[in-house]
N, C-alpha and C positions, 0 to 999 in steps of 0.2 A: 621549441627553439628558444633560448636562451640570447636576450640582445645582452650588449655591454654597453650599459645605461652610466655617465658621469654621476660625479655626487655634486649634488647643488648648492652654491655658496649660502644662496639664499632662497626662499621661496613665498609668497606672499599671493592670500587667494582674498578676492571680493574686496580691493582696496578703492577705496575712494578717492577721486585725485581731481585738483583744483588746479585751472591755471591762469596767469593772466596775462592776455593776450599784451596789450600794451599800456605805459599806463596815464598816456592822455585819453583813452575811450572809454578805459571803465571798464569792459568788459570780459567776462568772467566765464571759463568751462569748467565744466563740471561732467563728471563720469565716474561709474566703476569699471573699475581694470577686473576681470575675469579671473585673470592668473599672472602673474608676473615670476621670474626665474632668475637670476646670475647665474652663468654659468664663463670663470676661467675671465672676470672682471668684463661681460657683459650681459646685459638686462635681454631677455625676450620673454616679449607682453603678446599676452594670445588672449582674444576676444573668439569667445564661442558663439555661436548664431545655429541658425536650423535653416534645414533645407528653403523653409516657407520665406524666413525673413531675406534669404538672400533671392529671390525670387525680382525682389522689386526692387532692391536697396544697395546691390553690390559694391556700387563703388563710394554710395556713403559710407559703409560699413567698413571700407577698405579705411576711408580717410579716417572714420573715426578712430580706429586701434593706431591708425600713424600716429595719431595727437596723443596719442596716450602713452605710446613709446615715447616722444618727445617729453613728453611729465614727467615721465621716470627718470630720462636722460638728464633732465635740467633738477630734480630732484637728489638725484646720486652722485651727479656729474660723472658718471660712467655711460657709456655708449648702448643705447639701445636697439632693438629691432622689431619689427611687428608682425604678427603672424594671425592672421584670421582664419580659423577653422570650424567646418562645416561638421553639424553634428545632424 
């Protein structure tokens, strides 16, 4: 079967993305984004994980790829979404 897959604005694998939380505290995130995509002027950032890591960690895991759509979003100023998938 043949899907009909979009063409992608853009694509961007194993990025490193920094943010700053506020900047009376100083403090500083740091992550690699997995995969990042545009597609039709929005970003979806998918953080890969394995069966085991999500065992213990789901909903840090969730929150982490949140914050990372949010870098790309505050990054691009285009609208992002986050997608955590299970390998």
């Amino acid at each position: 079967m043949l899907l009909d897959v979009p063409i992608h604005d853009q694509v961007t694998l194993e990025l490193v993305a920094v943010l700053a939380t506020r900047a009376d505290d100083g403090l500083l995130l740091e992550g690699v984004i997995d995969l990042a995509f545009r597609i039709e002027g929005e970003w979806v950032v998918v953080d890969f994980k394995t069966d085991k890591e999500l065992e213990t960690g789901l909903e840090v895991y969730r929150r982490q790829v949140q914050l990372y759509a949010q870098m790309v979003a505050r990054a691009t100023g285009d609208p992002a979404r986050s997608v955590l998938m299970r390998v």
